[in-house]
BASE-833321 format. One line per 3 residues: for each residue x, y, z of C-alpha. Coordinates in nm, 3 decimals. Example, Ala and Ser with C-alpha at 12.3 -4.5 7.8 and 13.67 -1.06 7.14 Angstrom:
1.230/-0.450/0.780  1.367/-0.106/0.714
This chain:
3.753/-3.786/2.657  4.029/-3.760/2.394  3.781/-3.947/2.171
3.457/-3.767/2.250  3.657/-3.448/2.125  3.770/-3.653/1.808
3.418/-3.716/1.702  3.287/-3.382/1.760  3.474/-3.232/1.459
3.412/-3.500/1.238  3.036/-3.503/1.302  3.038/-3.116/1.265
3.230/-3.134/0.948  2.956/-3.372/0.801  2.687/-3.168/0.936
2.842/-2.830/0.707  2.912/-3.123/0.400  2.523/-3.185/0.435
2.425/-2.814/0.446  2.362/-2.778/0.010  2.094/-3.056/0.126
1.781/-2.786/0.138  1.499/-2.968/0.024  1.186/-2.763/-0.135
1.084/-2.650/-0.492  1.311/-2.392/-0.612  1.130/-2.025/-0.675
0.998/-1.955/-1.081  0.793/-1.629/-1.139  0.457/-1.759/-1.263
0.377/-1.716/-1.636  0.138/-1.434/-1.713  -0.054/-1.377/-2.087
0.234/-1.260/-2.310  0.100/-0.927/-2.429  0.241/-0.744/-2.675
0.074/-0.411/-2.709  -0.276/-0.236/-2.575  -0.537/-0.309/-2.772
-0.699/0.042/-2.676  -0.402/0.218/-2.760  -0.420/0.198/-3.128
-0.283/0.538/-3.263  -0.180/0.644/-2.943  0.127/0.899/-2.980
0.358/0.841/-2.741  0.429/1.077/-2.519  0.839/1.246/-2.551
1.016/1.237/-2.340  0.870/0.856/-2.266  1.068/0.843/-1.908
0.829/1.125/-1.818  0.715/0.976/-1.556  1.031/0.841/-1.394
1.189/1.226/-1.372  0.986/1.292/-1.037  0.632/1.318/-0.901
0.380/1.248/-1.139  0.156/1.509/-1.027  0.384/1.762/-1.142
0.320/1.655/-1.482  -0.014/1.866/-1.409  0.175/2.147/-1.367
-0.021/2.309/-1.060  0.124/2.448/-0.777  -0.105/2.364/-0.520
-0.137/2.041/-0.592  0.175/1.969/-0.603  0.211/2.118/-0.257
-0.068/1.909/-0.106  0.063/1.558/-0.259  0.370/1.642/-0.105
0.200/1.642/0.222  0.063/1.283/0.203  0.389/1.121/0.165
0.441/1.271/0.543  0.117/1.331/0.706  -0.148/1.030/0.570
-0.223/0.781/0.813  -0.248/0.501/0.561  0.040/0.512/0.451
0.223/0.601/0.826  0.066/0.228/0.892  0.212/0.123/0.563
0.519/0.258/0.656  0.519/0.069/1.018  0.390/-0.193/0.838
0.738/-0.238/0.619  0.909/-0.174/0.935  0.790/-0.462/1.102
0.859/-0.677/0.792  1.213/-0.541/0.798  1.252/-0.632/1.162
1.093/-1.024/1.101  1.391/-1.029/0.795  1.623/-1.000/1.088
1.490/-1.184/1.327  1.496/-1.481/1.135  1.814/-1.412/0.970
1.964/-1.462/1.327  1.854/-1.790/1.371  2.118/-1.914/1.114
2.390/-1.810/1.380  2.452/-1.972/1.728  2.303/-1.866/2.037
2.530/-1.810/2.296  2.378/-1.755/2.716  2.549/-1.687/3.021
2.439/-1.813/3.333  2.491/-1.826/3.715  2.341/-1.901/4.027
2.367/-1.978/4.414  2.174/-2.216/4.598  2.177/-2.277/4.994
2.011/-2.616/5.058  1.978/-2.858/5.359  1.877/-3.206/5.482
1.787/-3.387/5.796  1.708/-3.160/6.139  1.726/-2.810/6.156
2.108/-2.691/6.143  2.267/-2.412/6.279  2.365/-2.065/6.128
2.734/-2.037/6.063  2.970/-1.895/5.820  3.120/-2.262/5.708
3.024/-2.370/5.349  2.922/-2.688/5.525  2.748/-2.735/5.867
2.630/-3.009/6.153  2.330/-2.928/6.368  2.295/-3.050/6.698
2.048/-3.290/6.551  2.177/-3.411/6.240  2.147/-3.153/5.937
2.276/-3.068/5.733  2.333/-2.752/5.517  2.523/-2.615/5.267
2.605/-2.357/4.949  2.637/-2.419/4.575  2.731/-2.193/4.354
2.735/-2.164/3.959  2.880/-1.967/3.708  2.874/-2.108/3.322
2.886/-1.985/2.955  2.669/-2.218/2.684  2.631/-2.198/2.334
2.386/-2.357/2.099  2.293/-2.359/1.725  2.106/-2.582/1.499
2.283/-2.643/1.136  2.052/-2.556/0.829  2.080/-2.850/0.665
1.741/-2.901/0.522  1.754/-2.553/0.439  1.495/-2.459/0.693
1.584/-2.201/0.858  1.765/-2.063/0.513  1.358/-2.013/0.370
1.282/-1.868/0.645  1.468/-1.588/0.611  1.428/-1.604/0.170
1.072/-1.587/0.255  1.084/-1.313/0.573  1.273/-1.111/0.277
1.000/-1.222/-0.015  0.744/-1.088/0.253  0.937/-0.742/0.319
0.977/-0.668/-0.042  0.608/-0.720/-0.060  0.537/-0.488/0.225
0.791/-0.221/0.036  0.530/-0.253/-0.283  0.212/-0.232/-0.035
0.344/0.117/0.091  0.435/0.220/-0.258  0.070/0.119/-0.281
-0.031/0.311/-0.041  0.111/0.623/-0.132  0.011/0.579/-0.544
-0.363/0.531/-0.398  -0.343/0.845/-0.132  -0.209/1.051/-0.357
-0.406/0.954/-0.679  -0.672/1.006/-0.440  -0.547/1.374/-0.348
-0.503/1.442/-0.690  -0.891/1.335/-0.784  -1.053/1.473/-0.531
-0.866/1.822/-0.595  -0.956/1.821/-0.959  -1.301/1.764/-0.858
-1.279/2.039/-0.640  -1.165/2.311/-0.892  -1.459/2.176/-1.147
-1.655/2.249/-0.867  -1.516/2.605/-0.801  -1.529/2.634/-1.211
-1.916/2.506/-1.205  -2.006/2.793/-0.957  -1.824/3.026/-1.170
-2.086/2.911/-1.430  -2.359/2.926/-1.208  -2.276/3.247/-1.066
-2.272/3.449/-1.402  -2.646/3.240/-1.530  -2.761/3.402/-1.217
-2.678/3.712/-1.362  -2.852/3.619/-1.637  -3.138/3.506/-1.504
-3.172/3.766/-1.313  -3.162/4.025/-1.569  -3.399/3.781/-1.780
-3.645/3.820/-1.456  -3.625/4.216/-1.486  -3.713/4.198/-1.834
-3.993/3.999/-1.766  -4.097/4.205/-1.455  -4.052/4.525/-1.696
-4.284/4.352/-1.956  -4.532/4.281/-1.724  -4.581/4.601/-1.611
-4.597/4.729/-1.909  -4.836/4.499/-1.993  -4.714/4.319/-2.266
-4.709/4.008/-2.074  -4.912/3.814/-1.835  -4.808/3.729/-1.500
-4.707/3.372/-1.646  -4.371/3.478/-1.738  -4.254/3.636/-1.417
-4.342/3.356/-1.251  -4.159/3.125/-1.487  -3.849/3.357/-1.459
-3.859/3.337/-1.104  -3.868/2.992/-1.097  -3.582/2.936/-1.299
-3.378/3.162/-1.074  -3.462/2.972/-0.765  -3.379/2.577/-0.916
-3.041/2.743/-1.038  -3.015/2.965/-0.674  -3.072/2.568/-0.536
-2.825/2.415/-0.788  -2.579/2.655/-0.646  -2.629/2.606/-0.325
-2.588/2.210/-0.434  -2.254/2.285/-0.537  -2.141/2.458/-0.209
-2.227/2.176/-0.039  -2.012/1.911/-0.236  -1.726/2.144/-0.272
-1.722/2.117/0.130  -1.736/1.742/0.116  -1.441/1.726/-0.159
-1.234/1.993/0.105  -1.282/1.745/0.388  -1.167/1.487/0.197
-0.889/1.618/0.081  -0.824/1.739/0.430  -0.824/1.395/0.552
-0.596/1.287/0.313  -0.291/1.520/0.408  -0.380/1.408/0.730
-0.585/1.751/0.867  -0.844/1.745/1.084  -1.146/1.936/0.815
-1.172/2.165/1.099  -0.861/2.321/1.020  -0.808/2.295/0.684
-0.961/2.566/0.384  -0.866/2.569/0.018  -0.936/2.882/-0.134
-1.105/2.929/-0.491  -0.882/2.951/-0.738  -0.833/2.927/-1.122
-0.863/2.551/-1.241  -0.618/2.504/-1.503  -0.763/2.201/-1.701
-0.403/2.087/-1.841  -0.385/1.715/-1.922  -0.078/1.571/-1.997
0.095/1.307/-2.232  0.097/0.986/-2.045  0.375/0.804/-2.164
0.192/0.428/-2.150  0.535/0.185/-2.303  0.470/-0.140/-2.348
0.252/-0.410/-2.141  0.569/-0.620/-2.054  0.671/-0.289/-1.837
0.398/-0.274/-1.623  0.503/-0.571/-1.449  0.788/-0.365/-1.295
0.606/-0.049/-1.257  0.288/-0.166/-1.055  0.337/-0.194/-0.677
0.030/-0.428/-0.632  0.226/-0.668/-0.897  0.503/-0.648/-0.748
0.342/-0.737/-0.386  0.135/-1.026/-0.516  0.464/-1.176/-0.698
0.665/-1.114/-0.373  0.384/-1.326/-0.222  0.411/-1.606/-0.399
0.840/-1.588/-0.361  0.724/-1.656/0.010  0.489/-1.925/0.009
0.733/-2.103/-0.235  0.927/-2.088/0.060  0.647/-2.214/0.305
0.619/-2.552/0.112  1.067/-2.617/0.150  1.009/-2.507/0.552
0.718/-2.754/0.559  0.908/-3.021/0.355  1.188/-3.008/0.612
1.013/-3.159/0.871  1.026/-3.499/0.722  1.392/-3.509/0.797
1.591/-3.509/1.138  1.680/-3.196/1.352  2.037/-3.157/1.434
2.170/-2.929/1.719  2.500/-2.848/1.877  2.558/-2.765/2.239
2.871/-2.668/2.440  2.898/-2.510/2.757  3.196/-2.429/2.965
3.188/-2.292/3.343  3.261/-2.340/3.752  3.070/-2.503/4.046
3.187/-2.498/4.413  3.082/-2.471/4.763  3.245/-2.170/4.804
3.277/-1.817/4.609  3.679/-1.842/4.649  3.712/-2.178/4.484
3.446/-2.128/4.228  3.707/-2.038/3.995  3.950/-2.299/4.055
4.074/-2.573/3.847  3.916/-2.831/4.003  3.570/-2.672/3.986
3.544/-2.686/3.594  3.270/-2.805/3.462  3.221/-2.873/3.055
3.030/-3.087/2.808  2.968/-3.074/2.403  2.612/-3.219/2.326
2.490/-3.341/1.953  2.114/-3.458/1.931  1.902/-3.513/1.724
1.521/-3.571/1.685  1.331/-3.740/1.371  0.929/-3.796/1.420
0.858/-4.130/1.332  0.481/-4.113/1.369  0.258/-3.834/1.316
-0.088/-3.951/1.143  0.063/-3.767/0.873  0.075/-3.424/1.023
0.365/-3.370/0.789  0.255/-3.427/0.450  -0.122/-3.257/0.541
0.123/-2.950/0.630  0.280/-2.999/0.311  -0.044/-3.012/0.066
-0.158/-2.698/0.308  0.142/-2.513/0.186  0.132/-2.607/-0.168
-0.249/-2.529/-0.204  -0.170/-2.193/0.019  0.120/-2.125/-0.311
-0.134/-2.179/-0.611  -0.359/-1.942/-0.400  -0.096/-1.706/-0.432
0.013/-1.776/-0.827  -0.348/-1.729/-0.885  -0.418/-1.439/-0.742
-0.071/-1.290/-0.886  -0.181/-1.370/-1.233  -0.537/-1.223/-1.132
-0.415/-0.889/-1.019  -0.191/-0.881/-1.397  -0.497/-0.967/-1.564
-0.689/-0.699/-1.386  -0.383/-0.440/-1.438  -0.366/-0.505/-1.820
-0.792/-0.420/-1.804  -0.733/-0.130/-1.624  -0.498/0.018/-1.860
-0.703/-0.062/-2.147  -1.010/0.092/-1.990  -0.836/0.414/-1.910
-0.668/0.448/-2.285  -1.014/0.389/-2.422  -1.165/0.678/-2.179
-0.905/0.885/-2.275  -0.982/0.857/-2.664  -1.331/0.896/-2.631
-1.327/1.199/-2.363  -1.096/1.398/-2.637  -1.361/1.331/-2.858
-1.654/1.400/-2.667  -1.486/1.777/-2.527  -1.431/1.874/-2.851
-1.797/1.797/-2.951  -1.929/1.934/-2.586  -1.727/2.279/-2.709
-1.913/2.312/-3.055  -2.257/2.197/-2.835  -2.191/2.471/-2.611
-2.081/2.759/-2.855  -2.425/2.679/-3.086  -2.637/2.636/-2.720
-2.493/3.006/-2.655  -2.598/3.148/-2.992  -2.906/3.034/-2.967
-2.979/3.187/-2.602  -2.874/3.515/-2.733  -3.082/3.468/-3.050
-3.428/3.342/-2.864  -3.383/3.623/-2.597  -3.336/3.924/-2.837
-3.636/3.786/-2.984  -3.851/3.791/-2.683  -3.727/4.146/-2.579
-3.920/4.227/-2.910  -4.181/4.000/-2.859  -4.197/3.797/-3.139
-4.138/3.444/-2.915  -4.275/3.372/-2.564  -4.075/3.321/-2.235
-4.121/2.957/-2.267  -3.870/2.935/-2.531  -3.615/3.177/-2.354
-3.608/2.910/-2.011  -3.569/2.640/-2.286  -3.246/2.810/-2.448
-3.145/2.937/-2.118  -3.181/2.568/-1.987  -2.987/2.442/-2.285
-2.693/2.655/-2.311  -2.671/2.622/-1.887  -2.654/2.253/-1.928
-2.415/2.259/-2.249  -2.136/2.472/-2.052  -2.157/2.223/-1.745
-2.096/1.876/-1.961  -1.789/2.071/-2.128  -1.647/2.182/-1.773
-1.736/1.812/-1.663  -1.604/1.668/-1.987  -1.262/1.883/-1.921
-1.271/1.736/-1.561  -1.294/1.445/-1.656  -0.984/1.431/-1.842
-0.823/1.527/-1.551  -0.928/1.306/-1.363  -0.909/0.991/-1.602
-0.508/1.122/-1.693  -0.483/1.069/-1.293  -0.647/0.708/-1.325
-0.437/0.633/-1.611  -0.081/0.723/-1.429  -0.195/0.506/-1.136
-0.309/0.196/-1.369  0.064/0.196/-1.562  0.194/0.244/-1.157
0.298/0.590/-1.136  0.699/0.679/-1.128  0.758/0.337/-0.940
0.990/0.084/-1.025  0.967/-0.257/-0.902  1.316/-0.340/-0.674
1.544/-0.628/-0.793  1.459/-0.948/-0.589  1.828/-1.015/-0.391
């Protein structure tokens, strides 16, 4: 026995000597196209102060109230991102799960048996009785502590938990995913909503125009100045823009759903009244390229991703190498309750095995090439999702050049378009140009206003597009 409990130490001591043995690649980020600045944001002024976006919510930047009520709302209330959320969770938990499997496991057990042999025996309170015919009966009871725990020294169980972590980091950037999407989202839909509400503004007062346009014609025609032709015409205008308001009612109601949805409402219960759009746009500050790779959540996820199937391919390397585990348990047997806890009723043992497949029609190394392929899946669709994050940046600096241009020429188009309505209806009130010409200017200078309120709206909404492509106010974690 004395020698038995010599060896133990010595083999545990070389199983802890052989525990820097992990086996597997170790972790590199993958390269990515070494960009130095936008292409599309040539002459861009940078936006002061540049941390703009780091100083709180990024809708704020807006500076509406409302909004900046409802975004706060989807942090709490959106379903996405409560599954998101639960999502993380359950990463979190997995971290922890397999984190304990680098400790020992340690059981406690008992028991009581009553067995017998040979004829039936009688009843008694003895431990051990005699039938009449032979039997045989008796009691057994157990009461024992055990401990086991398997040494990491392939560094198995050590990936395990690096890539458990890898994949609850990733989680982290999918619910600061979430979030950017719901609430660029919110912030879209609501702009789109108050170009509405500015639209029927629009509408509303050409109604009054076209109305009074209709009297005029009505007046002429009685007078009989002018044929019938041009009430009709004037009538018919008023209807396709009555219809085109009516239009407008009906996707300002789909927009208010929407949004409803989003702060997790049921439409049925949720109303946003008109209001005042204010169609402020702010500075984006954009930085440099080599920032976005801390700034975008969906970056950040995909890199976590491949952290964790680096991982994969050391866990599947492992298995080419023997599996060590220690056992120990200590406790009492006897016949009887009293003596269980006697001397003489101690029961021990210390176990070391181990287990090493020989033969497995190469299980293991198929395993291995799964994991490695599974890891340039994940490097390529890391370097994908940079690629696409660099083209979404550039496309929403170049929309944001050309939309600065094209309001400032949709203003001019719609101050000349008003002119000219003015001019071409004083002229028909005395009658030196038909009604024709009036729809046409009236037509015109309608359309003109709507591209500049769209045009306005659309800066809005592309400053929203932009903040989400350079990844809001998020900053990537450090990797532990």
């Amino acid at each position: 026995m004395r020698s038995r409990l010599t060896l133990y130490p010595i083999a545990a001591a070389l199983v802890i000597l052989l525990g820097g043995c992990a086996v597997g690649p170790t972790y590199q980020r993958p390269l990515t196209p070494e960009v130095s600045s936008y292409k599309e944001a040539e002459g861009w002024v940078p936006a002061a102060p540049a941390d703009a976006l780091e100083r709180g919510p990024w809708w704020s930047l807006f500076g509406d109230p409302v909004l900046d009520r409802l975004a706060a709302r989807v942090e709490v209330s959106n379903q996405n991102v409560a599954a998101a959320v639960a999502a993380y969770a359950q990463a979190r938990a997995l971290v922890r799960e397999q984190r304990a499997s680098l400790f020992p496991a340690v059981t406690l057990g008992g028991g009581a048996t009553r067995s017998g042999s040979g004829g039936s025996g009688g009843s008694s309170s003895s431990t051990s009785t005699t039938g009449s015919s032979g039997g045989r009966t008796g009691n057994n009871y157990q009461l024992s502590i055990g401990g086991s725990w398997e040494p990491d020294v392939w560094g198995r169980l050590g990936r395990a938990v690096d890539g458990a972590t890898a994949g609850a980091q990733a989680s982290a950037a999918d619910l600061a995913s979430a979030k950017l999407s719901a609430q660029g989202e919110l912030a879209i839909n609501y702009f789109s909503l108050r170009q509405l509400d500015a639209q029927k503004g629009l509408l509303e007062d050409t109604l009054t125009g076209y109305q009074r346009a209709l009297e005029i014609a009505q007046n002429r025609y009685n007078a009989g100045i002018v044929g019938k032709t041009d009430v009709l015409q004037a009538q018919t205008q008023l209807a396709n823009a009555q219809a085109d308001d009516a239009g407008l009612v009906r996707q300002r109601a789909q927009l208010e759903h929407a949004i409803a949805v989003l702060i997790g409402e049921a439409p049925g219960n949720f109303s946003l009244a008109r209001a005042a759009w204010k169609p402020s746009v702010p500075e984006v500050p954009v930085g440099v390229p080599s920032t976005l790779l801390q700034r975008r959540p969906d970056i950040a996820a995909a890199e976590r991703r491949v952290a964790a199937a680096n991982e994969q391919i050391g866990i599947a390397k492992s298995a080419y190498y023997p599996n060590l585990s220690l056992s120990a348990s200590y406790g009492f047997g006897a016949s009887r309750v009293a003596d269980l806890f006697s001397a003489s009723s101690t029961v021990w043992s210390l176990g070391l095995s181990a287990a090493q497949v020989l033969f497995n029609a190469g299980a293991t190394g198929a395993r291995v090439e799964g994991s490695e392929a599974a890891h340039a899946q994940t490097v390529a669709r890391y370097r994908q999702t940079v690629l696409a994050a660099f083209q979404d940046v550039e496309d929403q600096l170049a929309a944001t050049r050309v939309l600065l241009t094209q309001q400032e020429l949709r203003r001019q188009a719609s101050a000349s378009a008003d002119q000219v309505e003015q001019q071409v209806l004083n002229r028909y009130r005395s009658g030196q140009v038909g009604y024709t010409e009036v729809i046409a200017a009236q037509a015109t200078a309608l359309s003109a206003r709507r591209a500049l309120v769209q045009a306005m709206a659309d800066r809005q909404t592309t400053a929203v597009a932009l903040i989400q492509s350079l990844g809001g106010g998020w900053q990537a974690e450090p990797s532990p």
